[in-house]
C-alpha positions in Angstrom: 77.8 89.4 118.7 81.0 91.1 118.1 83.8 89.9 116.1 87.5 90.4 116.3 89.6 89.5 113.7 93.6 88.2 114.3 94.7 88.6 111.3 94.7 91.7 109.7 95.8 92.1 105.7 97.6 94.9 105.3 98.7 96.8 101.8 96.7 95.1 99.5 95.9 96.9 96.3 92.5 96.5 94.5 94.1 95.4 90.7 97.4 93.4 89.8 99.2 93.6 86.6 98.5 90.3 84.2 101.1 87.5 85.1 102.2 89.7 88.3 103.1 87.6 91.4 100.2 89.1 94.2 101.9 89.3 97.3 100.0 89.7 100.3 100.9 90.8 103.4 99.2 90.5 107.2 99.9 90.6 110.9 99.2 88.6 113.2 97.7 89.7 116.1 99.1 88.5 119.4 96.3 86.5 120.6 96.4 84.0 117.9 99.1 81.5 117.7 100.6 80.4 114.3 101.0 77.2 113.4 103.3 75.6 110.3 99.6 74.3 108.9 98.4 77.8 108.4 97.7 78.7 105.0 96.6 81.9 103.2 93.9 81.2 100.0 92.4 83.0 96.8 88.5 83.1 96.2 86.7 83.2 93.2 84.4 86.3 93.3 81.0 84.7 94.8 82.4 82.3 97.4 80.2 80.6 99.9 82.7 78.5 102.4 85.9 78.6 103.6 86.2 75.6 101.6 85.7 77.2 98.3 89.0 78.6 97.9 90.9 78.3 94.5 94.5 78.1 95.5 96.3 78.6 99.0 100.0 79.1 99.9 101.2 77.8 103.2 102.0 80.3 105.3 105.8 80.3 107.0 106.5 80.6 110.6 108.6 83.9 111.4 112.2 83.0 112.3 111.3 86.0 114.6 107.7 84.7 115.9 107.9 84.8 119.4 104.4 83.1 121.1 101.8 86.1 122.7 103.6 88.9 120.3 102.4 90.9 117.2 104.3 89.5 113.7 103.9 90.8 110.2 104.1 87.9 107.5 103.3 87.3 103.7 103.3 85.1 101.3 103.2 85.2 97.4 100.8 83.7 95.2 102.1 83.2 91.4 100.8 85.6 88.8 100.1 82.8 86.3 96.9 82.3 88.2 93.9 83.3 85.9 91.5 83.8 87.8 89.2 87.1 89.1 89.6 87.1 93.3 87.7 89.1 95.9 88.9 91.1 98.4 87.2 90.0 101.7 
């Protein structure tokens, strides 16, 4: 079975600084469409579900999100968050 993946994270280094805000940035493939209930989240090394996520951020529309186009986006997660994530 093959699997394609729409969203695709993009510059996202393997450590952060202590108390540094982790941004993280992706783009979204045009054959998804993005909705304002979207929402980007941080995993505990060892999660099982999709479920399992420690903290989320919403993620914004692009003002410049035109329906059926590529669009890069991002959001920021604070760096007061102590806790050791996994890259997926």
């Amino acid at each position: 079975m093959a699997s394609i993946s729409h969203v695709h994270f993009v510059c996202i280094p393997e450590t952060y600084a202590a108390g540094a805000d982790v941004q993280c940035s992706f783009v979204i493939t045009e054959h998804l469409e993005i909705h304002s209930r979207d929402w980007v989240g941080l995993y505990k090394v060892g999660w099982r579900s999709s479920s399992d996520y420690f903290y989320y951020e919403w993620s914004p529309v692009p003002s410049n999100y035109v329906p059926g186009t590529e669009v890069a986006n991002r959001v920021v997660f604070p760096g007061n968050l102590t806790v050791i994530i996994q890259r997926m």
